[in-house]
N, C-alpha and C positions, 0 to 999 in steps of 0.2 A: 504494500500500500504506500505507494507515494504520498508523499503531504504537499497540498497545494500552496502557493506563492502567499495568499492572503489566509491562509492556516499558518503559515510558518513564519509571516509577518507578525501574528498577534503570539504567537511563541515567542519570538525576542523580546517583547511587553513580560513575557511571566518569567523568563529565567534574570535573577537577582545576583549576580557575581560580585561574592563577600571580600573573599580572598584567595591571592593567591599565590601559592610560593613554586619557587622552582626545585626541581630534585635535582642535586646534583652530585654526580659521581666523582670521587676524588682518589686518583692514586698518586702512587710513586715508581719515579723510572729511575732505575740503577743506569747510568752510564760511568762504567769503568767502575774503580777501587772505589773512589772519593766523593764521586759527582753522583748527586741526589735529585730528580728534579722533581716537583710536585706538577701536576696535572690535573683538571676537572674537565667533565664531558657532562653538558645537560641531557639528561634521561628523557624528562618530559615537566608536564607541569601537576601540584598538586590543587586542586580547585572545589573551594567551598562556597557554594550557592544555595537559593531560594529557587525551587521551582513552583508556581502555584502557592498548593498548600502543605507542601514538602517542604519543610525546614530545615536547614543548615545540613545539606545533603553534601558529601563530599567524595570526588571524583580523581581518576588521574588519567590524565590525558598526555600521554606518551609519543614521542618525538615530534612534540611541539615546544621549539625553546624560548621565541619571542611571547611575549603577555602582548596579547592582542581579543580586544572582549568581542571583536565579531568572527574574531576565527573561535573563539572558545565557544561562543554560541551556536554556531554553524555547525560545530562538532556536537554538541550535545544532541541537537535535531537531529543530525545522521542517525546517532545511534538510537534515538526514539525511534525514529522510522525502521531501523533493524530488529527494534525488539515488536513493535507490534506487525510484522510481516511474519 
């Protein structure tokens, strides 16, 4: 079931994005004896929103590294759209 263009307009109106942090992966790379270098790789985002009458509903939305609230919305409508097909 696709969701139409003026369904998933009034979907942007109910999703509520609280907060949001980034998850990030942090290692260390041995080069040679001495040399230590520390490293991090963003995983994804962790994201805690309002949908409707769902309250502080929290989500991870995985290899997206920029905070951007219409790509985050966009993503959460896909996956409605996955879950009730």
């Amino acid at each position: 079931m696709k969701i139409s263009d003026e369904k998933r307009k009034k979907l942007y109106k109910f999703i509520n994005i609280l907060e949001v942090k980034k998850r990030i992966n942090k290692y260390k790379i041995a080069v040679g004896n001495e040399n230590i270098t520390t490293d991090e790789n963003i995983e994804g985002l962790d994201v805690v929103l309002d949908l409707y009458e769902f309250k502080s509903l929290k989500i991870y939305i995985p290899g997206l590294n920029i905070i951007d609230e219409y790509l985050m919305k966009d993503y959460i409508i896909e996956n409605l759209e996955a879950i009730f097909n």
